[in-house]
N, C-alpha and C positions, 0 to 999 in steps of 0.2 A: 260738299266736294263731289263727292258719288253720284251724287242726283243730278249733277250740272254736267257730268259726263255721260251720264244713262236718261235722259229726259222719259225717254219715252219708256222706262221699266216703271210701275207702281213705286213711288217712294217708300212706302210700308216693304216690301221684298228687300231694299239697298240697308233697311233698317233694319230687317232681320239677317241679313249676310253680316252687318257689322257688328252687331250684338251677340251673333253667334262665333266671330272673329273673337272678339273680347274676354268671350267665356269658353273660348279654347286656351287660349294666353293664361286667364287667370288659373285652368285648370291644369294646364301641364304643369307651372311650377308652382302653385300654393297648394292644391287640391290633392293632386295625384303626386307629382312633382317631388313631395319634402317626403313622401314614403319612401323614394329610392334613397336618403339620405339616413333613416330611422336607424338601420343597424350601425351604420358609421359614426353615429353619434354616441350609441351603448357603447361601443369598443372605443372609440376614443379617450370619453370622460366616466367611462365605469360605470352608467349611470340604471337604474331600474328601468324595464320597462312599463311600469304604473308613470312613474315620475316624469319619463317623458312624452309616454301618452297625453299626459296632463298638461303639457303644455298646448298639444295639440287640440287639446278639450277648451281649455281656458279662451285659446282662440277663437275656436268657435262660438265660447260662451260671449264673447266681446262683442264676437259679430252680432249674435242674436240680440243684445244688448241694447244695441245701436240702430239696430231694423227700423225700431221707428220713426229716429232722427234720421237716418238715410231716407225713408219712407218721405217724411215733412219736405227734405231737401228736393227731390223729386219733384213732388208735389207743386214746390216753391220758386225754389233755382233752378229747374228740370235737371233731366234725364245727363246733358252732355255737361255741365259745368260739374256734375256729381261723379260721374265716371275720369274726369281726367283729376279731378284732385283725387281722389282712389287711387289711382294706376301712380300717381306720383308719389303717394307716402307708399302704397303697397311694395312698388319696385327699389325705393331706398331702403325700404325695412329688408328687402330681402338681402337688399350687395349688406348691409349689416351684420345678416347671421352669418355672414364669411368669416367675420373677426372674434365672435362670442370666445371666449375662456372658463365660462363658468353656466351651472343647470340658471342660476337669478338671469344671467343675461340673455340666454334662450328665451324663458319665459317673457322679460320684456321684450326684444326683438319681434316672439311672434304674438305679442299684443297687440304692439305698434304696428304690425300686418294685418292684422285684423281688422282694425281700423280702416285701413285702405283695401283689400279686398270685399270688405264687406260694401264700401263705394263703388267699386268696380266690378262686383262678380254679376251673378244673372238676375239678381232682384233689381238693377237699373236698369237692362235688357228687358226682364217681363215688363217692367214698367211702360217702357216707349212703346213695342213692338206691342203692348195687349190695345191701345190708343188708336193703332193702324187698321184692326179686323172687329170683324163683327160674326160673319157667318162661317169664317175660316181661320177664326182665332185660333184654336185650339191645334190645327194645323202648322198656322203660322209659328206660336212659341215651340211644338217639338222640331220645327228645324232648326229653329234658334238654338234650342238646348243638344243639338247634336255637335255643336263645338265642344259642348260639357263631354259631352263623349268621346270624340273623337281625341281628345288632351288625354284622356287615359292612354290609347296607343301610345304617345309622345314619351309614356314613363318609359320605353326601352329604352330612347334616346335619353333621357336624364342618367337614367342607371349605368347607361354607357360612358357619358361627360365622367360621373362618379369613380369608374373603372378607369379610365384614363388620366383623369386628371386629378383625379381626389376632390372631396366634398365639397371642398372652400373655393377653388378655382372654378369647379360646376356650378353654385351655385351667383358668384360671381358674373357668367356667363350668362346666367338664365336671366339674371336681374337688369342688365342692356339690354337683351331682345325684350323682353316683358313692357318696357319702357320704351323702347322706339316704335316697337309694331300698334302694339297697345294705344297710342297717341292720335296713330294712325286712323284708325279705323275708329274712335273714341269721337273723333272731331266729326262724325259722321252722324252721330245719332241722337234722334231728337223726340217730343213726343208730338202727334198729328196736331197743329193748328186749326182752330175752328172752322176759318176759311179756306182750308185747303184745295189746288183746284181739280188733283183728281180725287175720284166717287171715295167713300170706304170700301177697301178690301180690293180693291183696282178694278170693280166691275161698273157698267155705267148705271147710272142712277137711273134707268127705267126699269129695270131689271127688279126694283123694289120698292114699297111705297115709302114716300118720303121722310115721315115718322121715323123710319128704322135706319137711319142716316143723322137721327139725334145720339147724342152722348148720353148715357144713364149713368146713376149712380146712388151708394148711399153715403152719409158723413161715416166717419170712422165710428164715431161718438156709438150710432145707432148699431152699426155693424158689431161691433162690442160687445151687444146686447141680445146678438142671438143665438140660439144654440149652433146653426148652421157653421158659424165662426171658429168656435170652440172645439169641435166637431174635427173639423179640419185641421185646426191647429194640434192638436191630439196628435190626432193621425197622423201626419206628418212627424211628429217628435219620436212616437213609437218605430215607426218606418226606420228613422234616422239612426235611433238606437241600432239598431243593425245595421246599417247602409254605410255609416263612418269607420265603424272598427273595421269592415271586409275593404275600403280603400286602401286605411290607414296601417291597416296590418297584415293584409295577405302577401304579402315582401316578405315581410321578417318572420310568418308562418309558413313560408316554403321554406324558407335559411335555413329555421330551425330543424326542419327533414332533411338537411342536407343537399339543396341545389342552391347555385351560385344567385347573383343579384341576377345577371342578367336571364337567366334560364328564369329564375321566378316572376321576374316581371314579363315572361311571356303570358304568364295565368292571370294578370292584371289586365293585358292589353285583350285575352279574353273575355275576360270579367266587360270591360268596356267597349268593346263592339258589339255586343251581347246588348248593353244599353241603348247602343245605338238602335238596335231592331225596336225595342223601347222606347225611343223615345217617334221615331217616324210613326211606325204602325199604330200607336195610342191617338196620336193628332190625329189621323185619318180616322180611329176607330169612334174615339170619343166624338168628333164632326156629326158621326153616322149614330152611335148608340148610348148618347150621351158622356158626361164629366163623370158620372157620378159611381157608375157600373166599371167602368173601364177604368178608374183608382182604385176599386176596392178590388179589384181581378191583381191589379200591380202590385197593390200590398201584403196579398197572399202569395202571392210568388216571390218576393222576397223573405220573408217568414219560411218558407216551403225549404229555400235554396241555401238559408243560415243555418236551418237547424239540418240538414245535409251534410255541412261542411263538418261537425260533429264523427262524422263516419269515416272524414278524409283520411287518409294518410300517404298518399301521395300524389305529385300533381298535376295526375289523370284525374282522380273521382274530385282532386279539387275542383277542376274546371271546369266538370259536369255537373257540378252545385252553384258555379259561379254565373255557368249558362242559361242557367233554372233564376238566380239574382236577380240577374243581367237585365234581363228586359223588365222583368218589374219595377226597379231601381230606377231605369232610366224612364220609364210609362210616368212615374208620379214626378217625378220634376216639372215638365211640362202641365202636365192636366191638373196637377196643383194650384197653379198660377191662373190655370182656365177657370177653374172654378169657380177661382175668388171671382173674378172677374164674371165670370157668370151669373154668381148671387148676388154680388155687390157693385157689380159695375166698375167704371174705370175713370171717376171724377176724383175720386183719390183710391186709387189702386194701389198708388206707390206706401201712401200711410198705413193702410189696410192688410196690404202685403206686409208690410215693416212689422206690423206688430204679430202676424201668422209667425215672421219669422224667427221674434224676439221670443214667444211659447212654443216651439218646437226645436229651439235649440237645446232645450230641455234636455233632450234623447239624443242629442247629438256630441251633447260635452259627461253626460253620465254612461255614457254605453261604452268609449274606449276607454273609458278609466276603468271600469267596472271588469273588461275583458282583460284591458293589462293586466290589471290589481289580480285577478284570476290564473294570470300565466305567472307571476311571479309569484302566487303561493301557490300554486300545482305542479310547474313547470312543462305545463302543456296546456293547448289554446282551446280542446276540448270542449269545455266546459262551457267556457266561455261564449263561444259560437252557440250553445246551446239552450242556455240564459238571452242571449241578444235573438233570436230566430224565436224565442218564443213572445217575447217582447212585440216582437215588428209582426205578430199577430193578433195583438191587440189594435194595431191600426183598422183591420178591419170592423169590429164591434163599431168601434168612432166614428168610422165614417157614415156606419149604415144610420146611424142617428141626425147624420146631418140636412136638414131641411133649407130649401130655398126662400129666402123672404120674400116675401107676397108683393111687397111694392118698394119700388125706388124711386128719387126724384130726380129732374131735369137739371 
């Protein structure tokens, strides 16, 4: 659709605009989105905050579940028939949780989301968009992943629907646009055809010798097999452990100091413009001083900026920890996905990825339970943040382990 109006743009660029479109969408209402929802659902249904952390853990643990069936699907069905059945179970699962009565129907609702986010979030995005680059990969996915970011700002506007309208009507709301816009720019995104007839990376092919205009890669099988893999996947999980609970619950940890939804989600849309500088400046760094240096810089700055938040108590010094988050948070999303693609190439990226995604969700469904479960026996988030911030420094040890494999095939 986009390419036939833009001819003359690099198709890989109209690929990253839409991928990056998709994972704003999926980010403002599943990601960032269901935080501005969190307190309204304590107060409504009386419910723990462990308990329904846990639903948000479960979620994610579904998605990581499924990484390497999405992964296959990728691989198989591509990039575009994977992302619109996504956006379509994702976006009914969501108008659903408008009707929930009870903690059982929550839980399956955002199962049932899972499912369809985990089809439509940025693991079908790195997919296509890592197929388009070669020399400015790494470039290319952190502009993609600044939709990831930029959905954080969007949570004023949710917290807002929530204040006006209450939870079920907002979220009601969010589940139309997610599905019309989403559709949209969905039917856009594809991964590079072998014969495609512009160069890789949109530069002309003189510019480079011809060889470096092949596709590389490893089978899943072998990639499995090395430490480089594991490494990553690690790292990534420990990262997570901290990087989900600061999403999922720096809402309902300024409420509890007493400012309103909307004043707290000002410290969120900091938190997330903060990723943004994250995620741009990382593309450009890693281009220049590698994948390898410029994640493990990211993963300490998240670990630096959680166990900060420890000290918070209001949300001035929150912000100035979130700041400190921020760009490391947003640095490893992007240069995550470069990497793989780095060491393993991009003949099955998407499998490869699937299954990075399926062992790092590890730390991403144990870290907000672990921080709830911690607020509801202390009754403060303390501790919590200080547990998870030490956590997300073990990412670095993991990474620094991880090695490039020596050869790939055609």
């Amino acid at each position: 659709m986009l390419n036939k109006l833009f001819p003359n743009i690099y198709e890989g660029w109209i690929i990253v605009i839409a991928s990056g479109f998709v994972m704003m969408l999926s980010g403002s209402t599943f990601f960032y989105g269901l935080s501005a929802i969190f307190t309204s659902l304590l107060i409504d249904f009386n419910w723990s905050v462990a308990s329904t952390s846990l639903a948000f853990s479960l979620r994610t643990e579904v998605q990581g579940l499924t990484g390497p069936i999405i992964g296959l699907s990728i691989d198989k069905l591509g990039p575009r028939f994977t992302i619109i059945v996504g956006i379509l179970i994702a976006g009914l699962a969501l108008f659903a949780l408008s009707f929930i009565t009870n903690l059982f129907q929550f839980y399956v609702v955002m199962l049932i989301s899972a499912l369809g986010i985990g089809a439509a979030g940025g693991q079908v995005g790195m997919a296509a968009v890592a197929t388009w680059f070669d020399k400015k990969r790494s470039r290319a996915l952190s502009i993609m992943t600044v939709g990831g970011g930029i959905s954080g700002a969007l949570v004023f506007f949710v917290a807002w629907l929530v204040e006006l309208y209450g939870w079920r009507t907002a979220v009601q709301i969010l589940s139309i646009y997610y599905i019309i816009i989403g559709l949209f720019f969905a039917l856009n995104i594809r991964s590079r055809p072998q014969d495609h007839h512009q160069p890789m990376d949109g530069i002309p092919k003189m510019h480079f010798e011809e060889e470096e205009n092949q596709i590389l890669g490893m089978s899943s099988k072998d990639a499995l097999k090395t430490r480089g893999f594991w490494s990553i996947a690690f790292g990534t999980s420990f990262c997570l452990f901290a990087g989900v609970p600061i999403i999922l619950l720096t809402i309902p940890f300024l409420e509890s100091l007493g400012y309103s939804k909307t004043l707290a989600s000002i410290a969120m849309i900091a938190f997330t413009v903060s990723t943004v500088v994250g995620r741009l400046g990382s593309g450009y760094l890693a281009d220049k001083y590698g994948n390898k240096l410029i994640l493990t810089i990211g993963y300490l700055l998240v670990s630096i900026g959680t166990i900060g938040l420890f000290f918070a108590n209001d949300i001035y010094v929150t912000m100035i920890f979130l700041f400190i988050c921020g760009p490391g948070f947003g640095a490893s999303i992007p240069i995550r996905a470069s990497i793989i693609a780095e060491y393993f190439g991009t003949i099955n990226f998407g499998t490869i990825n699937g299954f990075c995604v399926f062992v790092s969700t590890l730390g991403a469904v144990i870290g907000p339970w672990i921080v709830g479960k911690m607020v509801d026996v202390t009754g403060d988030y303390s501790y919590g943040w200080l547990v998870a911030g030490l956590a997300a420094f073990l990412a670095v040890p993991a990474l620094i382990f991880a090695e490039k494999p020596s050869q790939m095939i055609k």
